[in-house]
TIFI-621478 format. One record per residue (C-alpha): residue number from 1; residue in one letter; chain; x negated, y negated, z negated. Coordinates in pm, 1 decimal, decimal comma, padded with zeros to 6 digits, always signed. Example, Ala and Ser with C-alpha at 12.3 -4.5 7.8 and 13.67 -1.06 7.14 Angstrom:
2
SITE_1_A_A_-01230,0_+00450,0_-00780,0;
SITE_2_S_A_-01367,0_+00106,0_-00714,0;
! end
This chain:
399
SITE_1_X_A_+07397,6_-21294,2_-00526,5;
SITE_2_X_A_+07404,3_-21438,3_-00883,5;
SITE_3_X_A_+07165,4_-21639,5_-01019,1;
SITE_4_X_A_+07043,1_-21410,8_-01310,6;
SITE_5_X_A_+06710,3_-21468,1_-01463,9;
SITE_6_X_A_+06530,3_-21237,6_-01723,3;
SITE_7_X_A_+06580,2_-21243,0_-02061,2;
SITE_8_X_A_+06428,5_-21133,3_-02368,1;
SITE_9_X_A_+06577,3_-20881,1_-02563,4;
SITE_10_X_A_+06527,2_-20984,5_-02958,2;
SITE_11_X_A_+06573,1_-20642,0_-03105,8;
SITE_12_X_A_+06301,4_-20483,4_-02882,5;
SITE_13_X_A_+06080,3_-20746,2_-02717,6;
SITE_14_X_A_+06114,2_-20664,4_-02416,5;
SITE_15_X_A_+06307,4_-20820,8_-02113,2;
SITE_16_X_A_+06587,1_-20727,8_-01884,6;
SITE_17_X_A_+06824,5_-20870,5_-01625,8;
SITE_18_X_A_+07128,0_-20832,4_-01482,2;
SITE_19_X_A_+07215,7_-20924,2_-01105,0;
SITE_20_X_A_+07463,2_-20899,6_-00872,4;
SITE_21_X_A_+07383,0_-20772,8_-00530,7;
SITE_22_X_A_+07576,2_-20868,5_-00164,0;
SITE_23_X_A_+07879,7_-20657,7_-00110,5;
SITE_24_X_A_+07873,1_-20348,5_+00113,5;
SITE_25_X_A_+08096,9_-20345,8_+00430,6;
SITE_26_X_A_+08406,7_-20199,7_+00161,7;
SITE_27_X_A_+08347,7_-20588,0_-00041,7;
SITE_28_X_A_+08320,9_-20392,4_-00387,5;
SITE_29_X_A_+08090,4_-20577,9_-00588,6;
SITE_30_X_A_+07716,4_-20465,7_-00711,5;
SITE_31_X_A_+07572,0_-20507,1_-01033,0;
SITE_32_X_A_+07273,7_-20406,7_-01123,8;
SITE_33_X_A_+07088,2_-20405,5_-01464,6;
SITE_34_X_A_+06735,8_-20315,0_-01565,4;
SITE_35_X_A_+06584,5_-20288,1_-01901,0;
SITE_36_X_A_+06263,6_-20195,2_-02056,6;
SITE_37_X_A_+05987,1_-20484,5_-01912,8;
SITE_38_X_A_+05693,5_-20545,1_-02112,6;
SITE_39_X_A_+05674,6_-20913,0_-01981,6;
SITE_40_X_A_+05901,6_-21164,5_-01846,5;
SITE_41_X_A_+05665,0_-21120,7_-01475,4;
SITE_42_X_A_+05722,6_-20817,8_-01447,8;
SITE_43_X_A_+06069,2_-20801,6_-01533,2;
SITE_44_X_A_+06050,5_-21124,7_-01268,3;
SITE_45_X_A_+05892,5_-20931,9_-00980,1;
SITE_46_X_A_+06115,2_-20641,2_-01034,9;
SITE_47_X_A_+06416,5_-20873,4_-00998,0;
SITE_48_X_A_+06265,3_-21031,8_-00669,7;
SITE_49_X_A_+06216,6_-20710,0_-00506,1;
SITE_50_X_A_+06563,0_-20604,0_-00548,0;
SITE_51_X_A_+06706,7_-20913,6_-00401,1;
SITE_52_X_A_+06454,3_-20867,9_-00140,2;
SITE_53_X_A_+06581,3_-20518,3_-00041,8;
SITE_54_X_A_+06902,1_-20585,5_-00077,9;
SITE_55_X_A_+06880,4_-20861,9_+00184,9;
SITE_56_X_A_+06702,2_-20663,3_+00414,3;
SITE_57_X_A_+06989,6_-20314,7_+00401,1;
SITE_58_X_A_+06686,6_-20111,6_+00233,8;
SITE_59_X_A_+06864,1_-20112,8_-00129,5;
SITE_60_X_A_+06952,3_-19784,9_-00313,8;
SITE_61_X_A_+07184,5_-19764,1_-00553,7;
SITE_62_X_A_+07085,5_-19537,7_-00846,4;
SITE_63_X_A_+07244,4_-19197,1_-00841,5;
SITE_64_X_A_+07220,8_-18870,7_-00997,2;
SITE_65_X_A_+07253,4_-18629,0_-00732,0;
SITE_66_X_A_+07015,7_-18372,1_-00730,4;
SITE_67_X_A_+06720,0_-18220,1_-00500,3;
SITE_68_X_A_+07008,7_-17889,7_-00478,2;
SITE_69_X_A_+07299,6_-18085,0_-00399,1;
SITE_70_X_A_+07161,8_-18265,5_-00120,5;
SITE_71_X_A_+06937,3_-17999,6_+00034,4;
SITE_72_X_A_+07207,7_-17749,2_+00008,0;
SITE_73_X_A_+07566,1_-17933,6_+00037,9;
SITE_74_X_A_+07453,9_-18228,8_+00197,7;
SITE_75_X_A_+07156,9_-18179,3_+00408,7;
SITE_76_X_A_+07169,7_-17793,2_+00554,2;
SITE_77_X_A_+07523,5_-17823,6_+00653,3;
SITE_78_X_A_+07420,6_-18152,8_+00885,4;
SITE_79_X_A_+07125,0_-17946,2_+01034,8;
SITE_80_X_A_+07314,6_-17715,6_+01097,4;
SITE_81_X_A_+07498,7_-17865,0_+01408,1;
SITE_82_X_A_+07182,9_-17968,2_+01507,0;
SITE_83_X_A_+06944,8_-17662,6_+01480,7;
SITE_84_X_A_+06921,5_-17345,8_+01684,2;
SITE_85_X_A_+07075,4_-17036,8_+01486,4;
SITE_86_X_A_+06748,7_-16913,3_+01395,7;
SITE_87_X_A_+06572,1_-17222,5_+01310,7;
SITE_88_X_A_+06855,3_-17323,7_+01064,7;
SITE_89_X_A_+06858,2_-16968,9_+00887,2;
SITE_90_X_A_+06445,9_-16974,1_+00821,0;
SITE_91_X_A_+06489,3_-17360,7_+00686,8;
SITE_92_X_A_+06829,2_-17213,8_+00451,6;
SITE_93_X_A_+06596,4_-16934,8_+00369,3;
SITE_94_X_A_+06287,5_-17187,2_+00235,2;
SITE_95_X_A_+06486,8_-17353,4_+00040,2;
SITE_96_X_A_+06658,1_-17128,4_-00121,6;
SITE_97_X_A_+06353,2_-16918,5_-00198,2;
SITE_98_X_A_+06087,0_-17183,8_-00250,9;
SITE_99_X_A_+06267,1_-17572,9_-00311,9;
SITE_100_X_A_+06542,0_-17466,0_-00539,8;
SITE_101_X_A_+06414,9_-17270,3_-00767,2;
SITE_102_X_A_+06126,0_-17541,4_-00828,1;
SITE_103_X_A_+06323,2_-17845,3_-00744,2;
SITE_104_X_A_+06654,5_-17813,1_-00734,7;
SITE_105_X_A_+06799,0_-17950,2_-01082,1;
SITE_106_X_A_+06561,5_-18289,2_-01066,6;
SITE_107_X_A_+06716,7_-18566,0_-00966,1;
SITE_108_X_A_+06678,6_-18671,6_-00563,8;
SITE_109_X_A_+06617,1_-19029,0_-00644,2;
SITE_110_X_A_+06293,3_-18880,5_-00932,8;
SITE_111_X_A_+06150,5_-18664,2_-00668,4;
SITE_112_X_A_+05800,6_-18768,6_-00586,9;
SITE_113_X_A_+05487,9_-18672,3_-00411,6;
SITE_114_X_A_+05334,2_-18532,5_-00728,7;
SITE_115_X_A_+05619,4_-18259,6_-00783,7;
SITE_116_X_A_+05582,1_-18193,6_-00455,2;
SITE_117_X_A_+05182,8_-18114,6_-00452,3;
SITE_118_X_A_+05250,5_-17878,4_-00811,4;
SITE_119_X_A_+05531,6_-17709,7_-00578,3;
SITE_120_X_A_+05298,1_-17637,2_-00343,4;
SITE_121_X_A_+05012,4_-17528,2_-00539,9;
SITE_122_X_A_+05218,2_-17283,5_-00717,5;
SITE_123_X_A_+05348,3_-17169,3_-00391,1;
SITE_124_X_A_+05021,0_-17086,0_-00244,1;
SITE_125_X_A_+04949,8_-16865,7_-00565,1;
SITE_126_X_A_+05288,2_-16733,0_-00636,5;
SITE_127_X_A_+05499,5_-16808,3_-00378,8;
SITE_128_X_A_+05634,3_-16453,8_-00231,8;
SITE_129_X_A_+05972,5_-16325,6_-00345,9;
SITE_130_X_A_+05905,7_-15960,8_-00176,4;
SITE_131_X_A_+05706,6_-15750,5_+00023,3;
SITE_132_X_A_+05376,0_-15603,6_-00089,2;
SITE_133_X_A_+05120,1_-15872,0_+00026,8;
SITE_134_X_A_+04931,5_-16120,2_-00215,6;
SITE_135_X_A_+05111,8_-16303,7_-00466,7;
SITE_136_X_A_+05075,4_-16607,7_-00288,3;
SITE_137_X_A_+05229,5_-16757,3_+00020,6;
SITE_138_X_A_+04994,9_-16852,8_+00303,5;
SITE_139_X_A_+04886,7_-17205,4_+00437,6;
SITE_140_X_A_+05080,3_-17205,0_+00733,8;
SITE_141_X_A_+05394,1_-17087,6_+00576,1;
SITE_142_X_A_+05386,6_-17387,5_+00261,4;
SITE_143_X_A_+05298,6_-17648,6_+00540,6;
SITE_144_X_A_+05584,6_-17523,9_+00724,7;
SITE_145_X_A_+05808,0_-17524,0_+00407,0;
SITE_146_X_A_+05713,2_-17931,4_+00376,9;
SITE_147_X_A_+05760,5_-18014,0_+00699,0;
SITE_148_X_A_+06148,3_-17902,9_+00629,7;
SITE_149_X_A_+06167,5_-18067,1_+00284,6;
SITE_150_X_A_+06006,7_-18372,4_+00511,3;
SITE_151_X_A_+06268,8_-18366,2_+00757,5;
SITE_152_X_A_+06562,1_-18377,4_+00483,2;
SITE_153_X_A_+06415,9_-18625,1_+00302,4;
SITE_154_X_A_+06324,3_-18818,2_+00579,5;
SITE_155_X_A_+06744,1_-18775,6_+00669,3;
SITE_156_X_A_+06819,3_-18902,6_+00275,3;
SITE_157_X_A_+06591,2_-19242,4_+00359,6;
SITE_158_X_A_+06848,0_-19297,4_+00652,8;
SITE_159_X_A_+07146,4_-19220,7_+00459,7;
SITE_160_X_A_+07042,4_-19431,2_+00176,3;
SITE_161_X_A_+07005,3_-19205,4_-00071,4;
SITE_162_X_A_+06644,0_-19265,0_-00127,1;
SITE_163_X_A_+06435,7_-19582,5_-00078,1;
SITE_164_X_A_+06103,9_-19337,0_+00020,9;
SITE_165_X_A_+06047,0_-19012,7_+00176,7;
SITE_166_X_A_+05805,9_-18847,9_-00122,5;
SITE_167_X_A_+05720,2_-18612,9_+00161,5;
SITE_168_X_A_+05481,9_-18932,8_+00261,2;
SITE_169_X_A_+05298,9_-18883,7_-00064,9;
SITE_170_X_A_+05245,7_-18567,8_-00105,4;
SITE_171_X_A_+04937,7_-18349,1_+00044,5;
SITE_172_X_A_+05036,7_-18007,8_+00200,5;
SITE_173_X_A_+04776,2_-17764,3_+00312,8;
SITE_174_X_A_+04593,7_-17884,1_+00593,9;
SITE_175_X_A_+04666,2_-17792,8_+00956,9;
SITE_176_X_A_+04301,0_-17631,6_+00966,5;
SITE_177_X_A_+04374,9_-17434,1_+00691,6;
SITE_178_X_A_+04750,2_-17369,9_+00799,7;
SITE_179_X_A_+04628,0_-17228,8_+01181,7;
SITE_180_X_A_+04833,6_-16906,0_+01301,1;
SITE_181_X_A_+04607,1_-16584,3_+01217,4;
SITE_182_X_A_+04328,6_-16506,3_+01432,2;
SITE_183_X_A_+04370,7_-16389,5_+01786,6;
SITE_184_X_A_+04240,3_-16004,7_+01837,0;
SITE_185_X_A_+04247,9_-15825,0_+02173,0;
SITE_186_X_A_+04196,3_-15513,4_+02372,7;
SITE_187_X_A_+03976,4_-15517,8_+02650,2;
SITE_188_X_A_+04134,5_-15339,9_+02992,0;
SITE_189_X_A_+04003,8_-15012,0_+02894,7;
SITE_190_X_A_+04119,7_-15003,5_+02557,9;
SITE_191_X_A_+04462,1_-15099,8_+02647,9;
SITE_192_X_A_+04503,6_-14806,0_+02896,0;
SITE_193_X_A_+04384,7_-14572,5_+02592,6;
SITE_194_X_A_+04613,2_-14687,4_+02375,2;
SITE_195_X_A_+04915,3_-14642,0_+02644,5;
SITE_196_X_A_+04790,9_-14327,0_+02790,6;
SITE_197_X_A_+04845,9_-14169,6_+02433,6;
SITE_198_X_A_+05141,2_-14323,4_+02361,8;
SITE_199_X_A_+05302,8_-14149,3_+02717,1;
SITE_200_X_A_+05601,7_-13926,9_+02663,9;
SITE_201_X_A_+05715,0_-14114,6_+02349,8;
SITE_202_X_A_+06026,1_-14341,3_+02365,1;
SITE_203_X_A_+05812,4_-14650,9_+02265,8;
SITE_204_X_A_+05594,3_-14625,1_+02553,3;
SITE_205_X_A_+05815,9_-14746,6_+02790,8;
SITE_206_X_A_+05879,7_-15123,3_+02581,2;
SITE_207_X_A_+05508,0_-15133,9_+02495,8;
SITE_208_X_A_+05376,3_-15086,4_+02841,2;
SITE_209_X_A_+05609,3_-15370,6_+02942,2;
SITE_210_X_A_+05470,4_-15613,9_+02697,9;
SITE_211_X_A_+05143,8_-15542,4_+02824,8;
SITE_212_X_A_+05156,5_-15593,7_+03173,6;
SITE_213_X_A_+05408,0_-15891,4_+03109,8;
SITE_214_X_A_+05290,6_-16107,7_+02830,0;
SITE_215_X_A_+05649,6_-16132,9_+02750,9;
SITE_216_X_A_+05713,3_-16244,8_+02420,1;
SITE_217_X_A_+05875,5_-15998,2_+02179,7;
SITE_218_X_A_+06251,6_-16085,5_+02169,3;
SITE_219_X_A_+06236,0_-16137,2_+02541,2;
SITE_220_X_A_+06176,0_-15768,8_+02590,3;
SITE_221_X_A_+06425,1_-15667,3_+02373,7;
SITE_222_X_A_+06691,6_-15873,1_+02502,6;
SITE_223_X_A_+06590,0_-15782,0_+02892,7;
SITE_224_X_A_+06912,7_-15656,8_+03029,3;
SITE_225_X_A_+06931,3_-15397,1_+03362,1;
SITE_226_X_A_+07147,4_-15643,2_+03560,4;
SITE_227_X_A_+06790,2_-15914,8_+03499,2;
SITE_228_X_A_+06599,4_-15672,4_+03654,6;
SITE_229_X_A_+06549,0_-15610,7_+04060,6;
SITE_230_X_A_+06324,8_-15332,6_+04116,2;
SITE_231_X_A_+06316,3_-15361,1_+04487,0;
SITE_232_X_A_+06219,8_-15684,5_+04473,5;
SITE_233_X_A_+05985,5_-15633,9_+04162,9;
SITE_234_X_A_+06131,2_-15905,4_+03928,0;
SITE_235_X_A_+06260,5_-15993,5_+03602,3;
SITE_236_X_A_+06471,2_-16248,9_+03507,6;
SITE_237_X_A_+06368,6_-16356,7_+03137,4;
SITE_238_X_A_+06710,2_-16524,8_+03052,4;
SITE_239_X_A_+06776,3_-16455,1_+02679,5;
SITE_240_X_A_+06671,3_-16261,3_+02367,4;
SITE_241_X_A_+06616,7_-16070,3_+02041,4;
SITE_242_X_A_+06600,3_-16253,3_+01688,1;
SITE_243_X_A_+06645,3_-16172,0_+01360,1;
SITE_244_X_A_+06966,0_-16279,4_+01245,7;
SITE_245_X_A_+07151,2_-16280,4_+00899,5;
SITE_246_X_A_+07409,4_-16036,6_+00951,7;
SITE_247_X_A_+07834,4_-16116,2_+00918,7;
SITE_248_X_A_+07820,1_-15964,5_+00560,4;
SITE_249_X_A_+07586,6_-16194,8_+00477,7;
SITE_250_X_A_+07340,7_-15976,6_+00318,5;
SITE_251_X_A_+07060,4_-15848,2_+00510,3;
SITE_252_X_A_+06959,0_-15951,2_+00877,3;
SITE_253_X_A_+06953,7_-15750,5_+01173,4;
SITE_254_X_A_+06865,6_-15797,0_+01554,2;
SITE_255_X_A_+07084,2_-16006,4_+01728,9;
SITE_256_X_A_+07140,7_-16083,4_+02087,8;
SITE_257_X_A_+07088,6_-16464,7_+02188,7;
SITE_258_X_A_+07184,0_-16615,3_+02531,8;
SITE_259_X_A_+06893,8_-16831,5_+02562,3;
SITE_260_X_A_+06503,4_-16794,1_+02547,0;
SITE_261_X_A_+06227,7_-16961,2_+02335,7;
SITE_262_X_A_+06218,1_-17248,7_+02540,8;
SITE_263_X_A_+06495,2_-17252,1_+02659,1;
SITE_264_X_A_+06509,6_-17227,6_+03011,5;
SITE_265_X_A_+06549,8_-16878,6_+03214,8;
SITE_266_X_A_+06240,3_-16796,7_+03395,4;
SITE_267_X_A_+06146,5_-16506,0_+03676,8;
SITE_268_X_A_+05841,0_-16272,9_+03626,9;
SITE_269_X_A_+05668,4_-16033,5_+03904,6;
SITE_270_X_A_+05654,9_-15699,2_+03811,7;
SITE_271_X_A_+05371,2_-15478,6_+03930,0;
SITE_272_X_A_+05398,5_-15127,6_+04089,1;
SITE_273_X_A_+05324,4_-14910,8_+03743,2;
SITE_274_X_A_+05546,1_-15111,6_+03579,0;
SITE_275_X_A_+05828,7_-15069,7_+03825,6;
SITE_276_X_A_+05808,0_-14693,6_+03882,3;
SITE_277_X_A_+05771,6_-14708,8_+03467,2;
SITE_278_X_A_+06100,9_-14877,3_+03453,6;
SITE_279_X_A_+06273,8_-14692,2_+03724,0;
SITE_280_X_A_+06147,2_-14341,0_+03528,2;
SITE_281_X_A_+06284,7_-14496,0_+03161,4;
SITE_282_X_A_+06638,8_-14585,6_+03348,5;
SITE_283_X_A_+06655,9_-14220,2_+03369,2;
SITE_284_X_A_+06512,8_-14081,7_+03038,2;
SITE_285_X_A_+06778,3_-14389,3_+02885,0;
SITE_286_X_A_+07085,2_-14221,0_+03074,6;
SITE_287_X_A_+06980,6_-13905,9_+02910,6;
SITE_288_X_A_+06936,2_-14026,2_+02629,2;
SITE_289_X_A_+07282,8_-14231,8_+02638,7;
SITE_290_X_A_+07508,8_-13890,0_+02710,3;
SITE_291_X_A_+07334,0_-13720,8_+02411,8;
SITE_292_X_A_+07441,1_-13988,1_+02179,2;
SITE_293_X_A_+07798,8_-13906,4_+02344,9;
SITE_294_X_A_+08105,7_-14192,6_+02240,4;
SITE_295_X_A_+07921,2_-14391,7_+01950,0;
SITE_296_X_A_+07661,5_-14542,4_+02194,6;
SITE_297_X_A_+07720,0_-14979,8_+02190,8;
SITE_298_X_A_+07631,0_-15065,3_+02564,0;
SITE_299_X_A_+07463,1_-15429,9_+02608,1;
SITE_300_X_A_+07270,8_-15341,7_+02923,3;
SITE_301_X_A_+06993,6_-15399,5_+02737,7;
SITE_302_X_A_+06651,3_-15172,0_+02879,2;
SITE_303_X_A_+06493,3_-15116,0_+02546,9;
SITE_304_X_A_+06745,5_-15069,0_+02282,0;
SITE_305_X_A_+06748,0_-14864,9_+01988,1;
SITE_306_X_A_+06910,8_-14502,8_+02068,4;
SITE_307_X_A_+07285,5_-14601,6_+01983,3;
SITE_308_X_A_+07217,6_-14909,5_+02234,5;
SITE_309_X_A_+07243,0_-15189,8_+01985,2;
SITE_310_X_A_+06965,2_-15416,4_+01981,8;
SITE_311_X_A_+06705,7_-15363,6_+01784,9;
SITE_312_X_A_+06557,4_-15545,8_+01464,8;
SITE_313_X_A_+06245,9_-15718,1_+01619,4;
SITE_314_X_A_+06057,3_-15697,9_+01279,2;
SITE_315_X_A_+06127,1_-15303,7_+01278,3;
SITE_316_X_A_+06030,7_-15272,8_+01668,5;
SITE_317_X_A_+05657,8_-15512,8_+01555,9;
SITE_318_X_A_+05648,4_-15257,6_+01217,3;
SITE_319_X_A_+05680,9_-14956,6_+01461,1;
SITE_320_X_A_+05366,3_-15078,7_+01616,2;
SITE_321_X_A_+05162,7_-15139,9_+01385,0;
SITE_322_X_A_+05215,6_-14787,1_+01215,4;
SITE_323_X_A_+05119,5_-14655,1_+01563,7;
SITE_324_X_A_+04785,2_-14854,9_+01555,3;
SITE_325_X_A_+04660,0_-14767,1_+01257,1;
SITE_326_X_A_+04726,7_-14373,8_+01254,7;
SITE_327_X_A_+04404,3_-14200,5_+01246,1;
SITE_328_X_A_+04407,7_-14077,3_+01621,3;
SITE_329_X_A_+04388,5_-14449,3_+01677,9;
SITE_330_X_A_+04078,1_-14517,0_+01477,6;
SITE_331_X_A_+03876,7_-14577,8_+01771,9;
SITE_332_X_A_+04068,1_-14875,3_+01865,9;
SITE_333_X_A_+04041,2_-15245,4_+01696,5;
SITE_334_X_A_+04372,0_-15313,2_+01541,1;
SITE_335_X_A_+04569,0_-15575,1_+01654,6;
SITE_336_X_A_+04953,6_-15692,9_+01580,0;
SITE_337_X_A_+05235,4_-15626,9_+01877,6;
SITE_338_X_A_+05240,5_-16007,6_+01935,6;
SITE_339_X_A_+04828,7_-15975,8_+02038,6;
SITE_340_X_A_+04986,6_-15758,6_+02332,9;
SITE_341_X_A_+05096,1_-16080,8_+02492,6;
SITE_342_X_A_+04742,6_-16244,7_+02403,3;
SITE_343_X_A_+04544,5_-15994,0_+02509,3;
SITE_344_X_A_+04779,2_-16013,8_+02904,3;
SITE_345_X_A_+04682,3_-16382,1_+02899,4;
SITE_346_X_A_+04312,1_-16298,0_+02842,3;
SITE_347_X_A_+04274,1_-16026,7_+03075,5;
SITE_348_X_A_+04482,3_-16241,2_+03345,4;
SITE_349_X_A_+04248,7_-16558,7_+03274,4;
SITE_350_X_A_+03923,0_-16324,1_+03247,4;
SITE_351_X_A_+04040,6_-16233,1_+03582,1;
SITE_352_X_A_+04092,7_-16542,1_+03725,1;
SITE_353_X_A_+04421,7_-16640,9_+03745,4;
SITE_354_X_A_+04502,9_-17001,5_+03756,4;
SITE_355_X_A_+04598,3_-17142,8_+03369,3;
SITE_356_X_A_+04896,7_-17264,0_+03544,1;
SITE_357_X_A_+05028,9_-16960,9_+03672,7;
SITE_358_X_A_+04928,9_-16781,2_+03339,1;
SITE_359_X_A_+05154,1_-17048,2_+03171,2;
SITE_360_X_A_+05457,4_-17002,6_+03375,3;
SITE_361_X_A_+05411,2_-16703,6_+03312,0;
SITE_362_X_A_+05419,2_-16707,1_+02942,4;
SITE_363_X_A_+05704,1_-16970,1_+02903,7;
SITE_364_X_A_+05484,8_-17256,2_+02800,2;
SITE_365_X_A_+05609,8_-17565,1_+02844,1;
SITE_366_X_A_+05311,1_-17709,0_+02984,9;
SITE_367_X_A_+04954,2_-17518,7_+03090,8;
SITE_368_X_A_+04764,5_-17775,5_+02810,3;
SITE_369_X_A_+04930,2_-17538,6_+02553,0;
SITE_370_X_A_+04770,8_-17200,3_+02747,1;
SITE_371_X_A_+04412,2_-17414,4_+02774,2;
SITE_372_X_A_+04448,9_-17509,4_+02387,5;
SITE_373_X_A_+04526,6_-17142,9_+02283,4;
SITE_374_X_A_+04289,2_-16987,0_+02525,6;
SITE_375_X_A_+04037,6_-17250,7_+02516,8;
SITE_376_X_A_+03768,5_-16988,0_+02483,8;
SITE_377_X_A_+03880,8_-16760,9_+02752,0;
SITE_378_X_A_+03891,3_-17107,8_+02974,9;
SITE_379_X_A_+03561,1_-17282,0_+02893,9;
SITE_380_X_A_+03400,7_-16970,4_+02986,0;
SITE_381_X_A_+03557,3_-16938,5_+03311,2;
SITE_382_X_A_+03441,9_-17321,1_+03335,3;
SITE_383_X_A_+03101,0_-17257,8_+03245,0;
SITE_384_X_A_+03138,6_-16966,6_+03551,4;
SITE_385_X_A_+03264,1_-17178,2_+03811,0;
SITE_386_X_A_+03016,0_-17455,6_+03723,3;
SITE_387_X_A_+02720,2_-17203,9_+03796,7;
SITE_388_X_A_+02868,6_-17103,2_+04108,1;
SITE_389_X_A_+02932,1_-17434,6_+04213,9;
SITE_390_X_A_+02568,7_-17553,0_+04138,0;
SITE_391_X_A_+02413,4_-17206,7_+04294,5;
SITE_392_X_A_+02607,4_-17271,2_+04627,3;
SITE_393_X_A_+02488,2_-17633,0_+04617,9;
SITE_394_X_A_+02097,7_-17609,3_+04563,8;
SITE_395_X_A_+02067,5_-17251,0_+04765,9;
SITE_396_X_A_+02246,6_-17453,2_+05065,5;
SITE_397_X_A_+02013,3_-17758,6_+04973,9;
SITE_398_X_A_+01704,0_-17520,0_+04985,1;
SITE_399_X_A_+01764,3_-17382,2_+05274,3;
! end
């Protein structure tokens, strides 16, 4: 490194430097020069703290790439080799929506935690490019949109284009405020309502299957014949159902994905209405098939749409919903398709089935993550057993 020291610009009064930094590994030279300090100290510490950095690997070199360029042709194409399909689309998706627009023509190296707060702010008020809801994007889904921009920027620290993740400064919504929408559930009796008038129609079949499976949503729709053995009453949950960006490129449709959520195949007991429901729908879907005559795309899958592609899960969840809230339905609390699978786990639990088994059950990786979401189905089997437990030890004390 040189041996600059500041000097003193007479035109302007104010002080600068220039210094030459180490080499890189390529032995081009470095030169640095800053301008503007009000006072030879500053312009003094400022020169220290480079030569610091640059002794310790942690220098940046100024640049003028922008937020776009490196989320977009730098960043996304990386993550991409990393990421599963549909991970990778929903982070392309944020950005392109919600960090471009905003962010995309300031320069990486100005980004800061500041811009980042105003970008969420005006997220959480304006945020929504379609649909119908509120203006405004909600908690969960702008803490979710800075926990991408954190993981790229935390990527352009290691690649030295920044010196500081501004992800580190800035204050999302909280993870209180960010929690996944309230859990609503039928009871036993108001499940069988629901299915008993939904008999005869061609969603029956899937619903009833979600019910007494917990399965999740793209598991069911992805649940091929050749998973299934009847006479041994199992299913074999070995891949599923997302939403996927289709080959044009516009629009997204349901795609078929050789894996599950967590990855690993798992094997589910079926019980006797469900089998005999299954074994009646294999017949109604071979019916069904020879009607549609030569058009019909096979997949083996049990519940696809009627020309036997898969369907679009956000469709299949829509379908629901409609159902729930049609007037001959009014008695019923309305829930979303996904509370099908809660509402398994809470009659199972209510029931008193071991958390374990209920989590193998679900595909959770571990039963703490059944306890933490059905903490209040749990603590009151707790409180149960602890009653028991204390009746059987005083009435045998008393006698």
């Amino acid at each position: 490194m040189s041996s600059a020291v500041p000097r003193k610009d007479p035109k302007t009064g104010t002080w600068w430097f220039v210094v030459e930094l180490a080499p890189k590994g390529d032995g081009r030279r470095r030169q640095v020069k800053r301008r503007g300090f009000r006072t030879k100290a500053a312009a003094q510490a400022a020169l220290d703290e480079l030569r610091v950095k640059s002794r310790k690997g942690a220098y940046v070199a100024p640049a003028r790439q922008t937020v776009k360029d490196f989320f977009v042709n730098d960043w996304l194409p990386t993550a991409k080799r990393e990421l599963a399909e549909s991970t990778w689309e929903s982070y392309e998706r944020n950005i392109r929506h919600h960090v471009v627009p905003h962010l995309g023509s300031i320069q990486l190296q100005t980004l800061d935690g500041g811009m980042l707060n105003t970008l969420y702010s005006e997220l959480l008020v304006s945020g929504r490019v379609r649909g119908q809801q509120s203006k405004g994007l909600k908690p969960r889904t702008v803490r979710y949109i800075h926990t991408i921009i954190h993981a790229a920027l935390d990527d352009a620290v290691r690649w030295r284009r920044v010196s500081l993740n501004a992800a580190d400064q800035a204050t999302p919504p909280s993870v209180k405020a960010a929690r996944s929408p309230e859990m609503n559930v039928w009871s036993g009796p108001e499940l069988s309502s629901f299915l008993s008038r939904c008999e005869g129609g061609r969603f029956y079949y899937p619903w009833l299957f979600l019910a007494t499976t917990g399965c999740r949503r793209g598991e069911a729709l992805g649940l091929r014949w050749r998973d299934l053995d009847l006479n041994a009453g199992t299913a074999s949950i070995r891949q599923q159902v997302l939403p996927l960006t289709k080959a044009s490129g516009r629009g997204r449709e349901g795609r078929i994905v050789d894996r599950t959520k967590g990855g690993d195949a798992r094997v589910i007991e079926l019980d006797e209405r469900t089998i005999a429901m299954l074994r009646s729908w294999h017949k109604v879907q071979a019916e069904e098939r020879l009607g549609f005559g030569g058009g019909y795309e096979d997949h083996d899958l049990v519940f696809p749409r009627p020309d036997g592609k898969p369907f679009h899960p956000e469709v299949f969840s829509k379908t629901f919903d409609r159902r729930v809230r049609q007037e001959d339905f009014s008695d019923l609390p309305v829930i979303r398709l996904h509370d099908l699978r809660h509402t398994w786990a809470t009659l199972a639990l209510k029931a008193g089935v071991d958390v374990k088994v209920v989590s193998e059950r679900l595909g959770h990786s571990s039963p703490v993550i059944t306890w933490t979401i059905y903490q209040h189905v749990v603590k009151g089997m707790q409180t149960d057993a602890a009653e028991r437990v204390a009746a059987a030890i005083f009435e045998t004390t008393s006698a």
